[in-house]
N, C-alpha and C positions, 0 to 999 in steps of 0.2 A: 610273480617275478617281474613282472613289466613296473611295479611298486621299483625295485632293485634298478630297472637298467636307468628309468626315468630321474633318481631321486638320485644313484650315483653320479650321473653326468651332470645334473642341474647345480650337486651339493658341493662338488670338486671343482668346478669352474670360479665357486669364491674364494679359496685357499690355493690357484694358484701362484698372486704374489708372495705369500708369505713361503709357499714351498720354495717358490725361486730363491728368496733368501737363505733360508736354512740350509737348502742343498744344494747352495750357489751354482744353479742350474740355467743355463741360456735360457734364450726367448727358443731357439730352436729345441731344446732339450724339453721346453713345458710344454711347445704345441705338440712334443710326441706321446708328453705324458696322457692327454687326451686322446690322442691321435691313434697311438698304439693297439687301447683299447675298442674304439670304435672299428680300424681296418682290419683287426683278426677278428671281432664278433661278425661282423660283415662277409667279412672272407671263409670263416667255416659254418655259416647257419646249413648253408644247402646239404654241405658233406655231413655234418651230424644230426640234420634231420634226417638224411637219406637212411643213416647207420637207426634212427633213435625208430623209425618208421620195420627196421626188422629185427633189431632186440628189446624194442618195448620203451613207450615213451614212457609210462614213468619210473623205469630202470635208468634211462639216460636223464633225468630230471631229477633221481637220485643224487646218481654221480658226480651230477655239475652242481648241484646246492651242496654235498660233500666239499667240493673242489673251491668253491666259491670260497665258505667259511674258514675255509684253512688258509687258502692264498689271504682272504683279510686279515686273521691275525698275524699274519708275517708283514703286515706292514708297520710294527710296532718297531719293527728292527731294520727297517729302511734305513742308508745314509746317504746315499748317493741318486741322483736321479737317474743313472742307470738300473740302480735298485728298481727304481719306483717303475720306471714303466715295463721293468719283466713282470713287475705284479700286476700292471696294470692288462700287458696283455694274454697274461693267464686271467684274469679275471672277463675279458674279452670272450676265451676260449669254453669259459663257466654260463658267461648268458648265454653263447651260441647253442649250450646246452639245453640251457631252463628255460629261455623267452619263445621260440616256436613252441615248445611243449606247453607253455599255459594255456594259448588259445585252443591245440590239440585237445587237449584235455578234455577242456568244458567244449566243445563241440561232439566230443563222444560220449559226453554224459549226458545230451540230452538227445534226442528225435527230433523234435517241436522246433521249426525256427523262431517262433518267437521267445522263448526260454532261451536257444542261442544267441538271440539277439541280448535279448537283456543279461545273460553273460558276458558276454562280450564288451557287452555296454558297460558291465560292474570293473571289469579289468581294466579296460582301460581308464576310466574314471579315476578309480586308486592310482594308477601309473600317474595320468594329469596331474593331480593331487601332490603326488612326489615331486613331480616338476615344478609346480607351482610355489611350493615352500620351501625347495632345496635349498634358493640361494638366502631367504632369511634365517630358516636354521642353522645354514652354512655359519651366516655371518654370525649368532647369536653364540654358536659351540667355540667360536674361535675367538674370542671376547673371553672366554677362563678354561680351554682346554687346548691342545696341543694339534698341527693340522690331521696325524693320522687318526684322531677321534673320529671324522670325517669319512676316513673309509672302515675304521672299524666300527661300525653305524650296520655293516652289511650282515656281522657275523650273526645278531640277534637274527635279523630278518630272515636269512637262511634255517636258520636252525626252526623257526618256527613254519616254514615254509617246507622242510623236511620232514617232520616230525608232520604236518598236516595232508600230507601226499601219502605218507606212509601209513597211516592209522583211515587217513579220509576215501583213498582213491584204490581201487583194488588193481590188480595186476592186467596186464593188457591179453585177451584171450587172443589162443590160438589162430580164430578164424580173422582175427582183426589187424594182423601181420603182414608183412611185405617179404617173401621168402625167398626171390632172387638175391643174387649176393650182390655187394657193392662194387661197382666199378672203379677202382683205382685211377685208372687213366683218367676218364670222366670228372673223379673227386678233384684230384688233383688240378686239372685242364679250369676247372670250374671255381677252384680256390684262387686259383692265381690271377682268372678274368676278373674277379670280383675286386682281388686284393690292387689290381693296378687301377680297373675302374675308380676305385675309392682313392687312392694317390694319386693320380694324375690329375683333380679336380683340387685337391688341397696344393698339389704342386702350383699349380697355373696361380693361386691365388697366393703363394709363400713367393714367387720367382717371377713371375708375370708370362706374360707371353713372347718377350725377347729371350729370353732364357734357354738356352739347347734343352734343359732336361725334361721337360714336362709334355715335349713332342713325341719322344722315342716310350716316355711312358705311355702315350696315349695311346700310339699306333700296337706298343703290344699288347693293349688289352683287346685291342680289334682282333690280335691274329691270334689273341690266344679264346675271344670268343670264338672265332670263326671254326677255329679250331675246336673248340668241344660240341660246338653243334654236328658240326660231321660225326665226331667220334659220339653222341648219341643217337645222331641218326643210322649209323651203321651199326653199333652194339649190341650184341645179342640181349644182354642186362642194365640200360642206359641206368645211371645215378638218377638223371632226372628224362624224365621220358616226353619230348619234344610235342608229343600227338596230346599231354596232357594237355599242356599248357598253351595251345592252339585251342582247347575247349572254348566254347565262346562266354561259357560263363565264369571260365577262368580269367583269360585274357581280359575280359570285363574288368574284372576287381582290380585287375594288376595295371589298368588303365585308370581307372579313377585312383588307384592309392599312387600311382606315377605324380598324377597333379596334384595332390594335397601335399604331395612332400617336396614337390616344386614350390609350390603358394607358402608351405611353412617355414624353407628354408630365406626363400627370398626375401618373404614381410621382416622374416627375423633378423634378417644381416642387415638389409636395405633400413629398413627403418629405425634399427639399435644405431648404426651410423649419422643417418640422419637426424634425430631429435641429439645426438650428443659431438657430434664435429661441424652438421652445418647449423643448427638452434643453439646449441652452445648450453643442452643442459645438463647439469649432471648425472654420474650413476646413479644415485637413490630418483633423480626426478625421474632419468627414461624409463626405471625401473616401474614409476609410477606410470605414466606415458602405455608401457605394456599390458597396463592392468585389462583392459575392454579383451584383449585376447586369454586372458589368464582366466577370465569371471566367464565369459560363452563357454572356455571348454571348460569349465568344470561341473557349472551348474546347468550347461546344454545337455547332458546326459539324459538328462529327465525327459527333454522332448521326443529320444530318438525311437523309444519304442514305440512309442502312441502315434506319431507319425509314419512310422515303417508299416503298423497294423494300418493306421489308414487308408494310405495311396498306396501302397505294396513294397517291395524290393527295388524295382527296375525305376520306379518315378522317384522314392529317395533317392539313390544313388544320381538322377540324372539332376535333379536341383541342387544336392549338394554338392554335386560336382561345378557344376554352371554356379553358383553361390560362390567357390573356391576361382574361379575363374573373373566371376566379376566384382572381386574383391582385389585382384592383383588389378584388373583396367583400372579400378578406382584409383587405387595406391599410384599409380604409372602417369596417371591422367592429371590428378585433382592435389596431391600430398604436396605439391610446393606453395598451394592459398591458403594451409592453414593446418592446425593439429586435428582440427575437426573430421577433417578428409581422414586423415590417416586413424584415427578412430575406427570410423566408420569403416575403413578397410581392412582391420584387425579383427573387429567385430563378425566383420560379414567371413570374411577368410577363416575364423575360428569357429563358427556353425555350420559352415560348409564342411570343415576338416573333420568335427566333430564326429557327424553322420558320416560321411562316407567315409572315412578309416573303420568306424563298426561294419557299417554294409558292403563295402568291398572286400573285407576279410572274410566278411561269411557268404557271401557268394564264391567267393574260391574255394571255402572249404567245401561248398555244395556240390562246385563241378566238379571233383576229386574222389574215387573211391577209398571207403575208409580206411586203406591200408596204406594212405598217403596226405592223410592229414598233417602229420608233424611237415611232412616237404610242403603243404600248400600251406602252413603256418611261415615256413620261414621265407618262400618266394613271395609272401608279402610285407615281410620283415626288411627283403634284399630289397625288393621294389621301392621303398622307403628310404629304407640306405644312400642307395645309389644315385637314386631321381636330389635327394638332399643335398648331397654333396653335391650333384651336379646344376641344383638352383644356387648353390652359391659360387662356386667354379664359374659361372655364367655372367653371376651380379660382379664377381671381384676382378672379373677378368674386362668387362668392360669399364664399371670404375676406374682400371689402372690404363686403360687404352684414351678415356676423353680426360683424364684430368691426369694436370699436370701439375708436376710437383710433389711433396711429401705431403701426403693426404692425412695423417695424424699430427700436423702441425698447426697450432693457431694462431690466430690474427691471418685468415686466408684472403688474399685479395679478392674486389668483385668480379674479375674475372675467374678467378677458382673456383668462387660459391657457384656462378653460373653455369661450368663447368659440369661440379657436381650435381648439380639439379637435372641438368639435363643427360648426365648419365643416369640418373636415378629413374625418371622419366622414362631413358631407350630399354633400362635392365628390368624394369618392369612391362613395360610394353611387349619383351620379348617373350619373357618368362608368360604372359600373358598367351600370348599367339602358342608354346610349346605345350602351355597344359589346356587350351582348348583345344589342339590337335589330340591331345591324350582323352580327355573327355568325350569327342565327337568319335575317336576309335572305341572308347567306351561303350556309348552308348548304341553306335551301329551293334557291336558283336550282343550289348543284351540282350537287343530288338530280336537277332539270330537265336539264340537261346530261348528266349520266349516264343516264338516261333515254331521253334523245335520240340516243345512241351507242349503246347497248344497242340500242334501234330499228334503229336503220342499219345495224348490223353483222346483225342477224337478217333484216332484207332481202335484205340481200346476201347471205347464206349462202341464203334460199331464192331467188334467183333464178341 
């Protein structure tokens, strides 16, 4: 399913000119088209992994590949772009379904972390893959088929996704269950943080920062986090239970996957702008331009096991974190002398992200009883989400703070270029300083967990 979330977002982002026309749909009506679908997946993973964690993850991975394949073929009869993004955020509501549950899955089908790794490793691989050829397929189907060919691309994929769960994977036993009930308040208080966290960062970069709106959104996602932590700190039945995710081998994973979706949001905005507003090349060239990030994660796969068996868990995860980290200094530092730089920090930032998205996922599911994998599947999902949105909320909000003037406009004077250079310069810089903050939290709580294993096993050897 991570094939599904990666290959839909990648494959839709070519066809949304042409949607704009057909469904004479604003600029604001197609950012929601995307948009839609990313803040409800975002905004219900925790509540239906909470739910999928005590009626059976592959009953709820049924459900959502059911839901998936039907919302796609209703997009045959789309006509309006208000059509289009109710499907899109029902389809939102189908990955929040099926994408924690993949990783769930094959983390309880095996014991061994090495076989979880190279699970994990094989998933996301495929998912890479999706992303990588979205937007050429994109462009190849829309050359002699119609744009909703594009999303009904999903319906195959589900059904055999379905049909492979249901004959492949058996029912989720009794003892592997989470039997407290769901907490309402909690679900709720925790849909709504998530949903404003995810809009107020697309806000700030739709409206800028003089804009009243994206203030009032920001502070309510404070109060309305502030507010679920209480209410699952005092809950008899918390949705997500606070003392998990304090684990240090939790907090771990949820710290390095923080900064690789800092470092992938930012290369990707930062530098998509830069090779085509201040180098002045086109789409098919930046397209190209992108490639040293596209070719590491795909075919970096291979190194991740052999390496993880090498030097361990806790020493991948700290280099390719610090890899992710001094990938964004380069970019920050070096990307205004030449394309070279910025290569080299696509390259390095996509081996870094490569590894530690695998290894920080399966450290979370490690520190997590198995009766809450599907939640430690999706709190690295949100982890991802959020930290994303908020590397580009970050880049767009200080682009629109040093440079002045209409920034998709050409022929920019050399006081604009400079402008831009040196916001690209501070948005990397910063994003640099927030994800080796994240890293350096990372890597302390391993040390603690390690620590804490090392302990237990010496106990138990002297007793």
């Amino acid at each position: 399913m991570f094939l599904f979330e990666m290959l839909d977002n990648s494959i839709l982002n070519v066809a949304l000119p042409t949607i704009g026309r057909e469904l004479s749909a604003s600029a604001t009506a197609l950012q929601w088209v995307t948009s839609a679908y990313a803040v409800v997946f975002g905004g219900l993973m925790l509540t239906l992994a909470a739910l999928a964690d005590r009626v059976g993850r592959r009953k709820i991975m049924l459900v959502g590949l059911a839901l998936l394949g039907g919302t796609s073929l209703t997009t045959a009869f789309v006509t309006t772009a208000e059509q289009l993004i109710v499907v899109r955020a029902v389809m939102g509501i189908a990955a929040a379904m099926t994408t924690p549950g993949s990783l769930a899955l094959a983390f309880r089908l095996f014991d061994d972390d090495g076989l979880r790794v190279r699970a994990t490793t094989l998933i996301s691989t495929v998912g890479l893959v999706g992303l990588a050829i979205g937007p050429t397929v994109g462009g190849f189907v829309l050359a002699f088929a119609p744009w909703q060919a594009l999303l009904l691309v999903n319906v195959p994929i589900a059904a055999l996704a379905f049909l492979g769960i249901r004959s492949g994977i058996p029912a989720d036993r009794a003892d592997d269950l989470h039997r407290a009930p769901v907490d309402a308040v909690g679900a709720l208080l925790g849909t709504a943080t998530i949903v404003l966290a995810l809009v107020a960062p697309t806000l700030f970069v739709e409206v800028g920062t003089e804009s009243y709106l994206p203030w009032p959104t920001t502070a309510a996602a404070i109060v309305m986090g502030v507010l679920f932590v209480v209410r699952e700190r005092s809950t008899r039945y918390p949705i997500l239970d606070i003392k998990l995710v304090a684990r240090p081998l939790v907090s771990s994973g949820l710290a390095f996957k923080g900064a690789a979706g800092l470092a992938t949001a930012g290369l990707g905005y930062l530098v998509t702008l830069q090779l085509q507003l201040d180098w002045g090349w086109t789409p098919a060239q930046a397209a190209v331009g992108m490639l040293p990030q596209v070719i590491v994660l795909i075919v970096g796969g291979a190194a991740i096991g052999p390496l993880v068996k090498r030097i361990g868990f806790d020493k991948a995860a700290w280099l390719s974190a610090g890899a992710v980290v001094c990938a964004l200094a380069v970019y920050g530092l070096l990307s205004r002398f030449g394309y070279l730089w910025v290569a080299i920090a696509l390259a390095l930032g996509a081996a870094g992200m490569r590894v530690v998205g695998v290894v920080a996922g399966t450290n979370v599911m490690r520190g997590l009883p198995r009766n809450r994998t599907t939640m430690g599947a999706a709190l690295v999902d949100t982890a991802g989400e959020v930290t994303t949105a908020i590397g580009i909320a970050v880049s767009g909000t200080i682009l629109a703070t040093l440079f002045t003037g209409d920034i998709a406009t050409s022929n920019w004077s050399a006081r604009q270029t400079a402008e831009f250079r040196e916001a690209v310069t501070c948005a990397g810089l910063v994003l640099t300083v927030v994800a080796a903050a994240l890293v350096g939290w990372g890597i302390v709580r391993a040390r603690i967990a390690d620590n804490a294993a090392t302990s237990s096993a010496a106990d138990a050897d002297t007793e």
